[in-house]
C-alpha positions as CSV (number, residue, x, y, z in Angstrom):
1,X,0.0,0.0,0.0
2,X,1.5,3.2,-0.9
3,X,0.9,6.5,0.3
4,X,0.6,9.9,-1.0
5,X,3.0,12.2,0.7
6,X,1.7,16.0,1.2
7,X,3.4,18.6,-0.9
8,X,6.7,20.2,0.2
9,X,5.4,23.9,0.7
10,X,7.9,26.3,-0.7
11,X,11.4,26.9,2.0
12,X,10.1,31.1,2.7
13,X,10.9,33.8,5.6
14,X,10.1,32.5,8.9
15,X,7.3,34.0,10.8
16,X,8.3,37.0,12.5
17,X,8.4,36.6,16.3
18,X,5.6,38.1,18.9
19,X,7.8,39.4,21.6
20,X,6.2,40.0,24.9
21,X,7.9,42.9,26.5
22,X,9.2,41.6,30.3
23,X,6.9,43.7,32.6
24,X,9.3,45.5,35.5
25,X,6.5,46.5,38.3
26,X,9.8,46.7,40.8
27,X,11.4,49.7,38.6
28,X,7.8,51.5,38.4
29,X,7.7,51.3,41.9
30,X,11.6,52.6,42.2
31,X,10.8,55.8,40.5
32,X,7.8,56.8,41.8
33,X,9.3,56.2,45.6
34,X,12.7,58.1,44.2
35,X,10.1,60.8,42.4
36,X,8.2,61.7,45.3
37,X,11.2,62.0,47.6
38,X,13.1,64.0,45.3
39,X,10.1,66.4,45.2
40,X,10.0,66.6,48.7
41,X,13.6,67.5,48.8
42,X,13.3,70.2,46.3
43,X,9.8,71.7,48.5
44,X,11.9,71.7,51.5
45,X,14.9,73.2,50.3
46,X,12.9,76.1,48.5
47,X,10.4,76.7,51.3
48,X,12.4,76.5,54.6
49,X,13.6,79.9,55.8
50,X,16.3,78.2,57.3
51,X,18.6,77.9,54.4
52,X,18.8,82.0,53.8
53,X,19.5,81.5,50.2
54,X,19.9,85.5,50.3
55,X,23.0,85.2,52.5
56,X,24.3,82.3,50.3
57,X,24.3,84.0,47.1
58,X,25.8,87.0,49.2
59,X,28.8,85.3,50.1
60,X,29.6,82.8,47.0
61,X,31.3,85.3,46.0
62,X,33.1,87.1,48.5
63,X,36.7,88.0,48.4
64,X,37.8,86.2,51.9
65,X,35.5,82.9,50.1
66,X,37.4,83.5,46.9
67,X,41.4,83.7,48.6
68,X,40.2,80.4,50.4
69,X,39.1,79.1,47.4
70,X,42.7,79.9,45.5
71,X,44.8,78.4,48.7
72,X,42.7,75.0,48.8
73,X,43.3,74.6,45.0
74,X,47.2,75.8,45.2
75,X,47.2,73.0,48.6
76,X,45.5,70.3,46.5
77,X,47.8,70.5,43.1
78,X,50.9,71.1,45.1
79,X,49.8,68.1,48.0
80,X,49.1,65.7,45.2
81,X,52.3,66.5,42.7
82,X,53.8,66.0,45.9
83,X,52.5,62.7,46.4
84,X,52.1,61.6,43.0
85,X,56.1,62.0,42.5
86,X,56.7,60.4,46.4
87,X,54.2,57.7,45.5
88,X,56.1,56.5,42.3
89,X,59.0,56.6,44.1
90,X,58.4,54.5,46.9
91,X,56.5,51.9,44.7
92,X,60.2,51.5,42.2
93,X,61.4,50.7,46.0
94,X,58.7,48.1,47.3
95,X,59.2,46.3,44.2
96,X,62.9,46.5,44.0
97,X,64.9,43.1,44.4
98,X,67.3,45.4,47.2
99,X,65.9,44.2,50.7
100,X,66.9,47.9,52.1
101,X,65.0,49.8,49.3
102,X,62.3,47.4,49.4
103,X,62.3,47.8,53.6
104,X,62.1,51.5,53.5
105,X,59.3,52.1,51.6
106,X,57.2,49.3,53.8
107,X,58.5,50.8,56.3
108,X,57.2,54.5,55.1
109,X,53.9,53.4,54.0
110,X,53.3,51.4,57.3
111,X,53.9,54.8,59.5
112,X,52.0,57.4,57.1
113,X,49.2,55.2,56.5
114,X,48.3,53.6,59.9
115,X,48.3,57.5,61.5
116,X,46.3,60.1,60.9
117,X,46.8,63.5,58.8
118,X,45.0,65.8,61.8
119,X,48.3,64.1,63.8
120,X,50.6,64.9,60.5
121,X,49.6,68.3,60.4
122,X,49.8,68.6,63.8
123,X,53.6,67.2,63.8
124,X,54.5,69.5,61.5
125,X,53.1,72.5,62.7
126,X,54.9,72.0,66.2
127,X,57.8,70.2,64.8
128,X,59.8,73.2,66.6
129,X,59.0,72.0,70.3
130,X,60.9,69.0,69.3
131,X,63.8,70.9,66.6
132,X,64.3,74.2,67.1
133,X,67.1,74.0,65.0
134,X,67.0,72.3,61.8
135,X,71.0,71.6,61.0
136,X,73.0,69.8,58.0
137,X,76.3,68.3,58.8
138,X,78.0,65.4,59.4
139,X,76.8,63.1,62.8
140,X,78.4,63.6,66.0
141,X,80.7,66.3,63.5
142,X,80.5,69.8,62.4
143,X,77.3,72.0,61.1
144,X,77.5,72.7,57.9
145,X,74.3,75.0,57.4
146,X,71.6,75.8,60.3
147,X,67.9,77.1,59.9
148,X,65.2,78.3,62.7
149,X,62.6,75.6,62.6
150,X,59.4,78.2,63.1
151,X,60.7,80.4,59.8
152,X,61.9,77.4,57.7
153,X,58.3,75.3,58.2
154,X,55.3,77.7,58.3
155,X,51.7,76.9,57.9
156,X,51.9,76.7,54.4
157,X,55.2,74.3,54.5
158,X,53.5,71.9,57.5
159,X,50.3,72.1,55.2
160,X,52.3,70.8,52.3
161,X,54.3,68.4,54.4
162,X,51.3,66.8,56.5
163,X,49.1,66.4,53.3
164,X,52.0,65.3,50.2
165,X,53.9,63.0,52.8
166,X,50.7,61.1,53.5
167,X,49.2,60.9,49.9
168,X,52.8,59.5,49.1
169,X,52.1,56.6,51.1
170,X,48.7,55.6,49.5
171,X,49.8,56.7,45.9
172,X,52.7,54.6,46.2
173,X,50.1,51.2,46.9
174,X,48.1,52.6,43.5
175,X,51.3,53.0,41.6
176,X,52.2,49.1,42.9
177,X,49.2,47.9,42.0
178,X,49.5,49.4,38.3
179,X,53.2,48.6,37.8
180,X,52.0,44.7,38.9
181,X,48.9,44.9,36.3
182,X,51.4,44.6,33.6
183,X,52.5,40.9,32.3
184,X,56.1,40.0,33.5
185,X,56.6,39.3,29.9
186,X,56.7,42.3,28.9
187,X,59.9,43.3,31.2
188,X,61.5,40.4,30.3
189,X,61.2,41.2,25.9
190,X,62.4,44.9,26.9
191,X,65.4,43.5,28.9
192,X,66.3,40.9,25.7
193,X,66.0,44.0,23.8
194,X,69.1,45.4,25.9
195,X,66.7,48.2,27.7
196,X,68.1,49.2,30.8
197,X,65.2,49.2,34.1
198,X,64.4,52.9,34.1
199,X,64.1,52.6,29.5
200,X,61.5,49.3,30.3
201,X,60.2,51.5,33.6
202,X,59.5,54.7,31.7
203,X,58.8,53.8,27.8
204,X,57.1,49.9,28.6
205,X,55.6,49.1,32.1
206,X,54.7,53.2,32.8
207,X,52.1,53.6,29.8
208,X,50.3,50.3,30.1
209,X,50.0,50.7,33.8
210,X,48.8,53.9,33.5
211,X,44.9,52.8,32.4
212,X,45.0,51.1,36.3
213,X,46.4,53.8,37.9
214,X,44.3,57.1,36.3
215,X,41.1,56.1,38.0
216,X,42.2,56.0,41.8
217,X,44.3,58.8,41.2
218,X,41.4,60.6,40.1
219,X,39.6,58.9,43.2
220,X,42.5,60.3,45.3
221,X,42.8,63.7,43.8
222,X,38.9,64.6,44.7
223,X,39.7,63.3,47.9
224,X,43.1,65.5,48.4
225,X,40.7,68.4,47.6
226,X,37.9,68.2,50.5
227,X,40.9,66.7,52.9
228,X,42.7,69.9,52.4
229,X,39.9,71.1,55.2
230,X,41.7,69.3,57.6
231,X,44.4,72.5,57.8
232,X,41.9,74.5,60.0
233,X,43.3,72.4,63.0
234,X,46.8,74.5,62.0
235,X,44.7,77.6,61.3
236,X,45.5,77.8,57.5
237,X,43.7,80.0,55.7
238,X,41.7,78.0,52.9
239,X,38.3,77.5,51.7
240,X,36.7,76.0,55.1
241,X,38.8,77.6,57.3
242,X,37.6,81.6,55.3
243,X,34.2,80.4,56.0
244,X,34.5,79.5,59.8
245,X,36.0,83.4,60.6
246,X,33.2,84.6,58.9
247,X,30.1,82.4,60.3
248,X,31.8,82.8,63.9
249,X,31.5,87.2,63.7
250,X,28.2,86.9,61.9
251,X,26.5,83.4,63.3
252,X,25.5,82.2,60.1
253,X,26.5,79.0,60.6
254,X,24.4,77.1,58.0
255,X,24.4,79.6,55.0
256,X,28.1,79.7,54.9
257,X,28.5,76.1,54.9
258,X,26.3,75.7,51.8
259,X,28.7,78.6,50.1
260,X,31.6,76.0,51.4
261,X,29.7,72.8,49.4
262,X,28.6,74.7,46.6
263,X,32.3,75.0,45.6
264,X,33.6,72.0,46.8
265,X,30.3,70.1,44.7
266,X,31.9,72.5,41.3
267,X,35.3,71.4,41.6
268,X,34.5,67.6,42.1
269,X,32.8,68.1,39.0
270,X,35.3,69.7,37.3
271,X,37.7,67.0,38.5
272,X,35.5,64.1,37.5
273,X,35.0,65.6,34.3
274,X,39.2,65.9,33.7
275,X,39.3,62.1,35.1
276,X,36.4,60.9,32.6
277,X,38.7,62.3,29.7
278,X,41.7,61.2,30.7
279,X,40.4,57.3,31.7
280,X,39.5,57.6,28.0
281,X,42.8,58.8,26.6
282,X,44.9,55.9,28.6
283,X,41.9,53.2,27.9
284,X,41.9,53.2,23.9
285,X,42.0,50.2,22.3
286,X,41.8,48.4,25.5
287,X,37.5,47.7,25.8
288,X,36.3,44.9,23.5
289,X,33.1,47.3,22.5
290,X,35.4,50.0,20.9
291,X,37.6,47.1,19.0
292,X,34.2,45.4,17.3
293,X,32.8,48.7,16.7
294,X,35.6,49.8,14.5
295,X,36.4,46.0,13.1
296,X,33.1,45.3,12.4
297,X,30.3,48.4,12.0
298,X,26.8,47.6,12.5
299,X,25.4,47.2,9.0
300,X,22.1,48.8,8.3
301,X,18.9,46.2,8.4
302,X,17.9,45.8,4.6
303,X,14.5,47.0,3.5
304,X,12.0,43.8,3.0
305,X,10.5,43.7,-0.3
């Protein structure tokens, strides 16, 4: 008995597929809680009294704000050069095969880490009840050159000291952890190729470490620039320190501290913004999204017939 097979319809473009968009109740619900507190945020900060935006917008302004302003941005590039150079530094030495090199940094970054900067400051603001002389020579021999401890470290030096000495430390953990991202292969090649440690350091391991290392410097140079606060224990005059003389003759305690976050809140921004653009600079070539975008670009979907 034979039987009559159906006809073979004709191969053709599949059915086109009935997505059913997933429903998200829990991100509904997100917004509207985040909506309604953000609106009762903005109500309270434009309704209470208490805030004096009047006083605020008089004193955003204000020469003694403004000379703060300049001294916490001359403390935070200064602080952080200071570190930044101190930090690379001390990480060539933790990683150096010479025990003593290698000791000394661990050494450093174990004492300015595990204290804190209000003590640094402090040290080096009163670092003439324990030197009042500051002498070179040689020991238990003749002084070559002598210096008054109050007129050689003043505010601004003990500022600079406290805050660079200390970033040192942490930078110098960064740098490590950048110098360590790069393959040990890559030293190896550049010594084959006769480079010398500081040619591999400086032309090899340096750039390629540098796409670890630009993001928690950027983390660390925001921070440098609200930490530089911590100088009003030595009475330096900077951004917080401008607004504290003023609130404490005129009592307006509140209003002068918005002026204080208002610019702190701008210059983060302005930071991040310089950190976004650099991240990008060091990172080219390095995400897998820019590589297939350029090797292979989206073609455009074809017009059905």
């Amino acid at each position: 008995m034979t039987g009559v097979s159906p006809p073979i319809e004709k191969a053709g473009r599949p059915e086109p597929i009935k997505a059913v968009p997933v429903r998200h109740p829990g991100r509904w619900l997100a917004v509207a809680v985040m909506a309604v507190l953000t609106a009762m945020f903005v109500n309270t900060v434009l309704t209470n009294d208490g805030f004096r935006w009047r006083i605020v917008g008089q004193y955003l302004f204000s020469p003694p704000i403004l000379n703060g302003l300049q001294n916490t941005l001359v403390l935070t590039v200064l602080s952080m050069f200071i570190g930044i150079v101190g930090g690379v530094a001390l990480a060539v030495m933790r990683l150096s095969p010479n025990p003593i090199l290698s000791g000394v940094s661990a050494v450093y970054i174990w004492l300015f880490r595990g204290t804190p900067v209000i003590a640094q400051l402090l040290f080096w603001n009163f670092l003439a009840a324990l030197y009042p002389r500051l002498s070179l020579g040689i020991p238990f021999g003749p002084e070559f050159v002598s210096f008054d401890t109050n007129q050689l470290i003043n505010q601004f030096a003990a500022c600079l000291l406290g805050l660079g000495l200390n970033e040192a430390a942490y930078m110098a953990e960064i740098v490590r952890g950048g110098l360590q991202s790069v393959d040990q292969g890559q030293t190896e090649a550049a010594g084959a190729l006769g480079m010398s440690r500081a040619q591999t350091l400086r032309r090899i391991v340096l750039p390629q470490a540098m796409r670890v290392i630009i993001p928690p410097t950027g983390n660390e140079t925001i921070s440098m620039l609200k930490t530089t606060s911590l100088v009003v224990v030595i009475g330096y005059f900077e951004l917080m320190t401008s607004a504290q003389r003023i609130y404490a003759v005129n009592f307006q305690t509140i209003p002068l501290l918005i002026v204080v976050s208002i610019w702190y809140l701008a210059l983060t921004s302005l930071l991040s913004v310089g950190q976004y653009y650099i991240e990008r600079y060091y990172g080219r070539g390095t995400t897998r999204m820019q590589t297939g975008a350029r090797l292979f670009p989206r073609r455009k979907p074809e017009q059905q017939s």
